[in-house]
Backbone as XML, in Angstrom:
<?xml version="1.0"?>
<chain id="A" units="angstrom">
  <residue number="1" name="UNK">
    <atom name="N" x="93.945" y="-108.795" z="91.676"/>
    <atom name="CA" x="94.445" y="-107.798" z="90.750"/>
    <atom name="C" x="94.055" y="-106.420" z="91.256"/>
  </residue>
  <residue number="2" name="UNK">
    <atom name="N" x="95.153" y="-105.768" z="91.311"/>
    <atom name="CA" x="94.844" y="-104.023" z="91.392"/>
    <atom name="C" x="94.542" y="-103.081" z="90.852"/>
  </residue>
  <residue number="3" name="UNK">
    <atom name="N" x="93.418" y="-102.108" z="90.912"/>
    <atom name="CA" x="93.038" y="-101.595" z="89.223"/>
    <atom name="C" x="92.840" y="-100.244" z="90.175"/>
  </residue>
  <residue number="4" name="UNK">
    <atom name="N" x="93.761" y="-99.266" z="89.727"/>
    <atom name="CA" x="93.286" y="-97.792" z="90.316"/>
    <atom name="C" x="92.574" y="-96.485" z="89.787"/>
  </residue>
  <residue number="5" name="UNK">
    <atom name="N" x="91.764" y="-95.981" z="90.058"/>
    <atom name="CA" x="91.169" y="-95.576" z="89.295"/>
    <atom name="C" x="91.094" y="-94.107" z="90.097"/>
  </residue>
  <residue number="6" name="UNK">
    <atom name="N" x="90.870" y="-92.672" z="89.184"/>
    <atom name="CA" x="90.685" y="-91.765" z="89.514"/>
    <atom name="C" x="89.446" y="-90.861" z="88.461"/>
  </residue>
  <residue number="7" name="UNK">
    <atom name="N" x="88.970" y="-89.501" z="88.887"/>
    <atom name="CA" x="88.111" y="-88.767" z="88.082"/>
    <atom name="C" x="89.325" y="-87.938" z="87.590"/>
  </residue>
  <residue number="8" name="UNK">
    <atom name="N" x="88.599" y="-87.263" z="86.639"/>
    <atom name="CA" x="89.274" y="-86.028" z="85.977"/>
    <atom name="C" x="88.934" y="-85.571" z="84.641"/>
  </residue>
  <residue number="9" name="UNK">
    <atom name="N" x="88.736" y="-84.552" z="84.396"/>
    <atom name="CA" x="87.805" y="-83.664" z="83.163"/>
    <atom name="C" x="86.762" y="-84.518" z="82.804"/>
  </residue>
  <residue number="10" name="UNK">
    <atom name="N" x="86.016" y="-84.924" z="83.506"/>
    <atom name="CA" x="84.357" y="-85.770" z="83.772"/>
    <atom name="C" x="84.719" y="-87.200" z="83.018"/>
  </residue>
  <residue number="11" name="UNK">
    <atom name="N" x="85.773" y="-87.518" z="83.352"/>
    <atom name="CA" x="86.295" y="-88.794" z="82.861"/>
    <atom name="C" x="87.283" y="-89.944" z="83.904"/>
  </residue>
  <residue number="12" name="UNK">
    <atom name="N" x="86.767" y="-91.100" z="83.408"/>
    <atom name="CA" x="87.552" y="-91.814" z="84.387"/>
    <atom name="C" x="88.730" y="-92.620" z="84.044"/>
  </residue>
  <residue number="13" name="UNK">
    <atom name="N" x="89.880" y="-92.620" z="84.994"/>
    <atom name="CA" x="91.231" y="-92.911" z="84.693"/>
    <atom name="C" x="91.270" y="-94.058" z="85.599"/>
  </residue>
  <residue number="14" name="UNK">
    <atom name="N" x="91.711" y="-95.362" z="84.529"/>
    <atom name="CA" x="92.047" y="-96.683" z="85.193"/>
    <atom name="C" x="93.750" y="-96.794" z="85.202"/>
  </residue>
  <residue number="15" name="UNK">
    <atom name="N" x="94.326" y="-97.558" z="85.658"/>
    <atom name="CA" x="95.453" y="-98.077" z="85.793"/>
    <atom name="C" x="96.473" y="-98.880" z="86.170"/>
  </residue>
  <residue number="16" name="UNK">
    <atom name="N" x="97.001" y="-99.503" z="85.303"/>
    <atom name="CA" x="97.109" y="-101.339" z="85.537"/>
    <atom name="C" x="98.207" y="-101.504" z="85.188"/>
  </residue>
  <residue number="17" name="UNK">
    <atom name="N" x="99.516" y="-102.015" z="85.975"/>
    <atom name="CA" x="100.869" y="-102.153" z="85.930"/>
    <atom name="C" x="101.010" y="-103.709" z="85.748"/>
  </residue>
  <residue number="18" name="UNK">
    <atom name="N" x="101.821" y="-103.966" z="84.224"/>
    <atom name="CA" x="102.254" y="-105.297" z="83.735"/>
    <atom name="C" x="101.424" y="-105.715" z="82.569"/>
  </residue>
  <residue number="19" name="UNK">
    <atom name="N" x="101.167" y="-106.744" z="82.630"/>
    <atom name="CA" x="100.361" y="-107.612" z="81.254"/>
    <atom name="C" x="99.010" y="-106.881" z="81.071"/>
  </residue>
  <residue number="20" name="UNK">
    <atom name="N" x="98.770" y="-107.122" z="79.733"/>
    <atom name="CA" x="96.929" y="-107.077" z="79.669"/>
    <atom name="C" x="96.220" y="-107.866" z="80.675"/>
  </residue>
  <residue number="21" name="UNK">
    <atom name="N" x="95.709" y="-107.678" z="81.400"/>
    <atom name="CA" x="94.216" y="-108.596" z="81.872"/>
    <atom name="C" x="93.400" y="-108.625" z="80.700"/>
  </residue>
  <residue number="22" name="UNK">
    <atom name="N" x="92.290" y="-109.666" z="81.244"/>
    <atom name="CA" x="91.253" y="-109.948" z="80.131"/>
    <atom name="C" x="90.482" y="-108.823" z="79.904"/>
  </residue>
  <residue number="23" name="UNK">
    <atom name="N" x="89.937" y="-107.765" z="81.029"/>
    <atom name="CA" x="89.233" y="-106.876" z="80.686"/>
    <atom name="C" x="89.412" y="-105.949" z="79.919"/>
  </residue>
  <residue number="24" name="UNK">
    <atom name="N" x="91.234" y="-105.752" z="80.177"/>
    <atom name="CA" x="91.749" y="-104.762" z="79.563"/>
    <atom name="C" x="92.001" y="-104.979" z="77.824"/>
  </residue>
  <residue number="25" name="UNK">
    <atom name="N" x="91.378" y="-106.288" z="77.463"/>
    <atom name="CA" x="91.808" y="-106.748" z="76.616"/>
    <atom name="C" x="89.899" y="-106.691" z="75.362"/>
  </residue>
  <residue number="26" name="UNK">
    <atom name="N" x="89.409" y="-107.208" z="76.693"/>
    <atom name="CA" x="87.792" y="-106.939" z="76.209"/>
    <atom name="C" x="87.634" y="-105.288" z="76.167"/>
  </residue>
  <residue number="27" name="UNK">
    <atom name="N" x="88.140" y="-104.519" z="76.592"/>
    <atom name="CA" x="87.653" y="-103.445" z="76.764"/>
    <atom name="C" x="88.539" y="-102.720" z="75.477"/>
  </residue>
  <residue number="28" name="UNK">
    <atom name="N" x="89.505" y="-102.557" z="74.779"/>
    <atom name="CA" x="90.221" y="-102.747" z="73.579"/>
    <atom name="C" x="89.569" y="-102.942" z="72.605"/>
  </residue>
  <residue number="29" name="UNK">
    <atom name="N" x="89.082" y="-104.678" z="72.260"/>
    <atom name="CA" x="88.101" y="-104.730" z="71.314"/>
    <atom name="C" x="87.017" y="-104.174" z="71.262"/>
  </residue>
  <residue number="30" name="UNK">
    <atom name="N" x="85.863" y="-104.296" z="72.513"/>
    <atom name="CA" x="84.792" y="-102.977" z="72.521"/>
    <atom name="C" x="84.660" y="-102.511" z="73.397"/>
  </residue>
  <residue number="31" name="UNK">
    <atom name="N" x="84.788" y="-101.065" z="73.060"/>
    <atom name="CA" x="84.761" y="-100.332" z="73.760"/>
    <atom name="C" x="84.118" y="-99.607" z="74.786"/>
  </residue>
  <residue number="32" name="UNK">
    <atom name="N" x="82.636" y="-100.376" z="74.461"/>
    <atom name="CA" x="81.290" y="-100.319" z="75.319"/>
    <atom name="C" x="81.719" y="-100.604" z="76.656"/>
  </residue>
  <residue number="33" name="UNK">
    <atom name="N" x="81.916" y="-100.251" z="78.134"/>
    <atom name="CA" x="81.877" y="-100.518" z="79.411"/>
    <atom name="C" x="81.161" y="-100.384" z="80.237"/>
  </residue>
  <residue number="34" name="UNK">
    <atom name="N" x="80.572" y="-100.972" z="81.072"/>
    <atom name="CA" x="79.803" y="-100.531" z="82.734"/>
    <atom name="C" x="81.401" y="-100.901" z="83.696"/>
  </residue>
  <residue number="35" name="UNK">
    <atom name="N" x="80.730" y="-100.016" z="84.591"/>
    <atom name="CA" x="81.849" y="-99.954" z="85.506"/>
    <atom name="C" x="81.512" y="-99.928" z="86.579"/>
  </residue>
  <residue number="36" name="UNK">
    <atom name="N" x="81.415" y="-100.146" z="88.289"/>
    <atom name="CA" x="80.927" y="-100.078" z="89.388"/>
    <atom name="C" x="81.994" y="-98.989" z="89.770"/>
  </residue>
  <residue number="37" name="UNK">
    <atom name="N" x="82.051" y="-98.277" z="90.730"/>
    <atom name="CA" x="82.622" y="-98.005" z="91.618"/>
    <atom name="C" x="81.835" y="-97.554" z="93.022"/>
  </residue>
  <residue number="38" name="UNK">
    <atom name="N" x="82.374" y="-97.997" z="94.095"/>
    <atom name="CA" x="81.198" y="-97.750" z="95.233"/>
    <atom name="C" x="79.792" y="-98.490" z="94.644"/>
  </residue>
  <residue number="39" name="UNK">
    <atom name="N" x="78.960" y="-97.561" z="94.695"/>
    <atom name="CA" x="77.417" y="-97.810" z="94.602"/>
    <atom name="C" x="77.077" y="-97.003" z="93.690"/>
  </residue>
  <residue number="40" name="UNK">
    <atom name="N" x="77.911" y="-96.555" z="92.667"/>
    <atom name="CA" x="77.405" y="-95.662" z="91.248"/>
    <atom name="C" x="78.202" y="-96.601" z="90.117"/>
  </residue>
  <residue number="41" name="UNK">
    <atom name="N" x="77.040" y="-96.835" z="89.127"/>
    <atom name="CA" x="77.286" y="-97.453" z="87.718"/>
    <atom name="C" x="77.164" y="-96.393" z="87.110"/>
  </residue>
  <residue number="42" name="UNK">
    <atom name="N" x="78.173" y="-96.545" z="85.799"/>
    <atom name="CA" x="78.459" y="-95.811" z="84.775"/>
    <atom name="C" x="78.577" y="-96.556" z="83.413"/>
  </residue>
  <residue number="43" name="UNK">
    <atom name="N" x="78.095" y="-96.165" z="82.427"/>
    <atom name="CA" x="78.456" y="-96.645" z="80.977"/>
    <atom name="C" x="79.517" y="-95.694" z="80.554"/>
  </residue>
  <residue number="44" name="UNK">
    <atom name="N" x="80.015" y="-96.576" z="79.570"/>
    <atom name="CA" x="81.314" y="-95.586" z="79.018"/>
    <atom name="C" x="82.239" y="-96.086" z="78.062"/>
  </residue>
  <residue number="45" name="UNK">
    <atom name="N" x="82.735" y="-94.885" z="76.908"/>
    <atom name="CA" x="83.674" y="-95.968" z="76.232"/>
    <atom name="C" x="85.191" y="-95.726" z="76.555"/>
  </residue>
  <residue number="46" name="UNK">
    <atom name="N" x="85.455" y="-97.087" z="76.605"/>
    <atom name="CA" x="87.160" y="-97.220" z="77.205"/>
    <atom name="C" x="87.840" y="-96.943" z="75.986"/>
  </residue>
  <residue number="47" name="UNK">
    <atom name="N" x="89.374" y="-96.401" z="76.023"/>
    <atom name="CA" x="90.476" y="-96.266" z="74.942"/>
    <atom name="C" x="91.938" y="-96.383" z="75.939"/>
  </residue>
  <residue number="48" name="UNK">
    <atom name="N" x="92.393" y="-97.041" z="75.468"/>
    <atom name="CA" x="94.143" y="-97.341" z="76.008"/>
    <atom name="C" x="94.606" y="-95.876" z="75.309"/>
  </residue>
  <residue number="49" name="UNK">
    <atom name="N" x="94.867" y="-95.389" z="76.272"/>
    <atom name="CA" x="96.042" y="-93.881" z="75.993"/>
    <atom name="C" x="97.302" y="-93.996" z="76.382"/>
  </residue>
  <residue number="50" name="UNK">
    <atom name="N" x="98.171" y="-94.030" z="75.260"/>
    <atom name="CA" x="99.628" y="-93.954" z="75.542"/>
    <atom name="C" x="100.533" y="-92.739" z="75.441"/>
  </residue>
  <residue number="51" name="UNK">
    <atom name="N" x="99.681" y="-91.471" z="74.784"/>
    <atom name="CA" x="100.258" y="-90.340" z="74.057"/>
    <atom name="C" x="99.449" y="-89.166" z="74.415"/>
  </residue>
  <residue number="52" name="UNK">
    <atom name="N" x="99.500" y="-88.168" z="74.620"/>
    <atom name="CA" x="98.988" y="-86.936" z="74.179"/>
    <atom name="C" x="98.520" y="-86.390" z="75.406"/>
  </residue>
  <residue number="53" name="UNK">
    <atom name="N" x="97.188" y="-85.493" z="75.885"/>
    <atom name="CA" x="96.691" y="-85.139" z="76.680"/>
    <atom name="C" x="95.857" y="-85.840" z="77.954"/>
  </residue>
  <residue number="54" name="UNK">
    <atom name="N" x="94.983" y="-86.960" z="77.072"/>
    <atom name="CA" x="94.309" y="-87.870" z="78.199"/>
    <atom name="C" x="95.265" y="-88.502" z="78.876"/>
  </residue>
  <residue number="55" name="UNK">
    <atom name="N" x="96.281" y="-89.245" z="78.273"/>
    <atom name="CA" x="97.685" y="-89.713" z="78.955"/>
    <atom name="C" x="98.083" y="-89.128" z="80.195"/>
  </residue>
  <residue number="56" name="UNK">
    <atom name="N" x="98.499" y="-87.669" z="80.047"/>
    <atom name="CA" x="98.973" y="-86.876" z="80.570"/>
    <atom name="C" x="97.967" y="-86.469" z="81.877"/>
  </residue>
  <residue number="57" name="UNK">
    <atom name="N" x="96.780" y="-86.170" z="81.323"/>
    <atom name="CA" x="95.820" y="-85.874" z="82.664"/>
    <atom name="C" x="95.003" y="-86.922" z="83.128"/>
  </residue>
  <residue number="58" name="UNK">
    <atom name="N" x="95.593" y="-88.346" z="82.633"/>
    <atom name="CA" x="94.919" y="-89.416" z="83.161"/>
    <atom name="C" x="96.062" y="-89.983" z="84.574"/>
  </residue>
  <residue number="59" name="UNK">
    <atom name="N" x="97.751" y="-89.936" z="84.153"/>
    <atom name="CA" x="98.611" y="-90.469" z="84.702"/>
    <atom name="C" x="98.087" y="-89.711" z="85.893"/>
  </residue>
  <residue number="60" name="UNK">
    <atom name="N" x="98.598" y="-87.716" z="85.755"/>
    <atom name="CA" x="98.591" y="-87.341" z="87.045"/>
    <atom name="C" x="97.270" y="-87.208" z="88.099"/>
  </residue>
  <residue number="61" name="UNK">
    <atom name="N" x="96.176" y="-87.317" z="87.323"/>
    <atom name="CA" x="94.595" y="-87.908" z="88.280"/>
    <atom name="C" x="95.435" y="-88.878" z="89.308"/>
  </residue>
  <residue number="62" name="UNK">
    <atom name="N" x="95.801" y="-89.660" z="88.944"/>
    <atom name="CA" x="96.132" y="-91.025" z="89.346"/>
    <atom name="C" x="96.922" y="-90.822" z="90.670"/>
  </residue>
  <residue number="63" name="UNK">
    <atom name="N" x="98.053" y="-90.397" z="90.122"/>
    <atom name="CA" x="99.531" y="-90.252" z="90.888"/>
    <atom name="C" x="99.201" y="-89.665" z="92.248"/>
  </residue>
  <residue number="64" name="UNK">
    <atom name="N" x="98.288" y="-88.485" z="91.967"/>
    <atom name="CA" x="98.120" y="-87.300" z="93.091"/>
    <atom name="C" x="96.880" y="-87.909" z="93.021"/>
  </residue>
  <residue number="65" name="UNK">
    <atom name="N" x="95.670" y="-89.102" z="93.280"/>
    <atom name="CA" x="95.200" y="-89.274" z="94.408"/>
    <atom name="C" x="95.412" y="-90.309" z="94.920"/>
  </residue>
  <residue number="66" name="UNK">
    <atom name="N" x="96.619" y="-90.729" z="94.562"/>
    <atom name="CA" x="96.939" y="-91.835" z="95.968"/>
    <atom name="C" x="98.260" y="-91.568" z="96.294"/>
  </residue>
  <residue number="67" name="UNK">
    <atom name="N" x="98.836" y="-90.564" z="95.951"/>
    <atom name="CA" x="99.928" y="-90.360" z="96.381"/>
    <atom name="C" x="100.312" y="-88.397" z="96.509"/>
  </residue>
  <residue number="68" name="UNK">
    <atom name="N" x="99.783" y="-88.009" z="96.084"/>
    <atom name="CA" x="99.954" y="-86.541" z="96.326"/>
    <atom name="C" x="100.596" y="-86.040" z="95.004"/>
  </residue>
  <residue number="69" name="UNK">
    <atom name="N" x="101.414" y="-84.550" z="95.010"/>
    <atom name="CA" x="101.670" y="-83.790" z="93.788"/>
    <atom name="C" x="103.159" y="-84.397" z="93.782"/>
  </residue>
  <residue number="70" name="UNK">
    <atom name="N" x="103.412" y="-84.241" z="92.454"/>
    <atom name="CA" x="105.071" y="-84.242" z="92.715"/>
    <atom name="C" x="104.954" y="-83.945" z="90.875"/>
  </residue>
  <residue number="71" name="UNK">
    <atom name="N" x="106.750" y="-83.557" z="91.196"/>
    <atom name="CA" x="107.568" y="-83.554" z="90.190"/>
    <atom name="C" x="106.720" y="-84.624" z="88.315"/>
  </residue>
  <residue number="72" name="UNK">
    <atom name="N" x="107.018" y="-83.627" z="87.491"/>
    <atom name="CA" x="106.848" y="-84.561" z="85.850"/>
    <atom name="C" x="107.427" y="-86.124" z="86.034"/>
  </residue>
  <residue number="73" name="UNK">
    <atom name="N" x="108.793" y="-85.614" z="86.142"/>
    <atom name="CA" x="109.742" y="-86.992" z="85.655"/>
    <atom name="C" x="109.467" y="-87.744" z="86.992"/>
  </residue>
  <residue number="74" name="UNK">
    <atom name="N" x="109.062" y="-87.683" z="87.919"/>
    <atom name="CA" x="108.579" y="-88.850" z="89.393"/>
    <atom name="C" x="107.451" y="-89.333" z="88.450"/>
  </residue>
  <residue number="75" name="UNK">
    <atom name="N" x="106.452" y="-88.507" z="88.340"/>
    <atom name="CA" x="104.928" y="-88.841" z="87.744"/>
    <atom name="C" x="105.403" y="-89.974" z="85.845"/>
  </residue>
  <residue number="76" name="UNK">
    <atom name="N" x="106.351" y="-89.958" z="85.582"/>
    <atom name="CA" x="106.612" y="-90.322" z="83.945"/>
    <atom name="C" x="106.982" y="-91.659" z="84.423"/>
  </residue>
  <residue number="77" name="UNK">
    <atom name="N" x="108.313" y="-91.391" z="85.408"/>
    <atom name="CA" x="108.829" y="-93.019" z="85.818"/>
    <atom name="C" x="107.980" y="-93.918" z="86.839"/>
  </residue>
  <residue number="78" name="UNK">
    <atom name="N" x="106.807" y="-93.469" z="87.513"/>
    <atom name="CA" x="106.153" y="-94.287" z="88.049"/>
    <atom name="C" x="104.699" y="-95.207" z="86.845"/>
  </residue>
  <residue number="79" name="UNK">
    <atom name="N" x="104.612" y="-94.014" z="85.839"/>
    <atom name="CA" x="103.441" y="-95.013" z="84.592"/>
    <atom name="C" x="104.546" y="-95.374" z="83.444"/>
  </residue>
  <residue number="80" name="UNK">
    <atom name="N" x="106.059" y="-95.648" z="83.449"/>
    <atom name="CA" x="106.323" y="-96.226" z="82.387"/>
    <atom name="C" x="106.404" y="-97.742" z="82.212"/>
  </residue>
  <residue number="81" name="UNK">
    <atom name="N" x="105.624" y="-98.453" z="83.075"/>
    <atom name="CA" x="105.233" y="-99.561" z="82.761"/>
    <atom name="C" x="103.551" y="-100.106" z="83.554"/>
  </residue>
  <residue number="82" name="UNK">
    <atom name="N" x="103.112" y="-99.038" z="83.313"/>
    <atom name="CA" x="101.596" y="-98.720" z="83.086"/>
    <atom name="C" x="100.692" y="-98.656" z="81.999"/>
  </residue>
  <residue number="83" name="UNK">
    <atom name="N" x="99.899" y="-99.221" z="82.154"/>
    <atom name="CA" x="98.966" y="-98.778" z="80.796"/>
    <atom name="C" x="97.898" y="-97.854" z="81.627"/>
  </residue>
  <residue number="84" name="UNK">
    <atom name="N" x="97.225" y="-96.906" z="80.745"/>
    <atom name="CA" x="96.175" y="-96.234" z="81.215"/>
    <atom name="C" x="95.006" y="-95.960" z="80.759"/>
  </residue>
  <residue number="85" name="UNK">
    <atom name="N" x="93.829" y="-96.389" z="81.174"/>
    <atom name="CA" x="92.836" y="-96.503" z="80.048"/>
    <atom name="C" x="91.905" y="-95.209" z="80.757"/>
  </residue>
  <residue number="86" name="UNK">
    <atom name="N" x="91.506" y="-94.405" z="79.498"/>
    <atom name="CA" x="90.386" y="-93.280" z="79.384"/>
    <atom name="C" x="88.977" y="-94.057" z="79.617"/>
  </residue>
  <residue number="87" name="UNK">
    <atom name="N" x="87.928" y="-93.996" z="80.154"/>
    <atom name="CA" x="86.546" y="-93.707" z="80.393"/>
    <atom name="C" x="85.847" y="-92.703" z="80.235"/>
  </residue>
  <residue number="88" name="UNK">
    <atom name="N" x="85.351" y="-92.584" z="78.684"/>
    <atom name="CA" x="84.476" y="-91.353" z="78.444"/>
    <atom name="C" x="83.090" y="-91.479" z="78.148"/>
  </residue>
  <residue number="89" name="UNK">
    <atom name="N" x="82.785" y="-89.919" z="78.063"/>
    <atom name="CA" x="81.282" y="-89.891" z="78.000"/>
    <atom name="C" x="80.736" y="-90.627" z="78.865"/>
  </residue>
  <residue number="90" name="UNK">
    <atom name="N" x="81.192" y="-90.745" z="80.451"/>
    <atom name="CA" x="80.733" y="-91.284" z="81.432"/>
    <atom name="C" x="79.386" y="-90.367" z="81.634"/>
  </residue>
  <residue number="91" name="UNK">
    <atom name="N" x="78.428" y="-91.691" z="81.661"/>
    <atom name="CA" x="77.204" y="-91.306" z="82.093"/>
    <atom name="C" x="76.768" y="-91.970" z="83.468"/>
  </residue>
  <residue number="92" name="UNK">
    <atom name="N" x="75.388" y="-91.632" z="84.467"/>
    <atom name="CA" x="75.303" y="-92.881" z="85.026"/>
    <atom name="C" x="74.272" y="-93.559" z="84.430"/>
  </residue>
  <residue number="93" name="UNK">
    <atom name="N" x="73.948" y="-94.704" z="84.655"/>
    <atom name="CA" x="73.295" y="-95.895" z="83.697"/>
    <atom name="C" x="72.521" y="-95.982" z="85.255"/>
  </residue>
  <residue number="94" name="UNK">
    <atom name="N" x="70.862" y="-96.559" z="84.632"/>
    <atom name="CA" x="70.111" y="-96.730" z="84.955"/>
    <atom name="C" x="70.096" y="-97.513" z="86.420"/>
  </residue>
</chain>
């Protein structure tokens, strides 16, 4: 499974094309997370964003770092069958 992930406004942006996975599904009900990336752990609480601002500056985190800048409507039709989950109040954990 492919899970992409980017930073942005001290928050971390996941992103997962198709069905729920289980995590995405545990992470829904609570919202409590650790997360690895590299060799830094983080606690944090996850929220599925479909609307508004985190949406918006979670998609294009995403888009433009694995793919560079582009156009709204490129960036809209590549997460409309994306989900995107927020990571906040990322701290690092012990």
């Amino acid at each position: 499974m492919q899970v992409w992930f980017a930073f942005a406004d001290e928050n971390i942006y996941l992103s997962h094309e198709g069905e729920y996975t289980d995590w995405m599904r545990n992470a829904a009900k609570n919202g409590r997370v650790r997360v690895r990336i590299g060799s830094s752990n983080y606690e944090a609480d996850a929220r599925i964003v479909k609307l508004g601002m985190p949406f918006e500056v979670g998609k294009n985190a995403l888009y433009e770092k694995y793919y560079g800048p582009a156009p709204k409507a490129t960036i809209d039709d590549w997460f409309e069958l994306s989900t995107v989950i927020e990571l906040s109040r990322v701290k690092k954990a012990p």
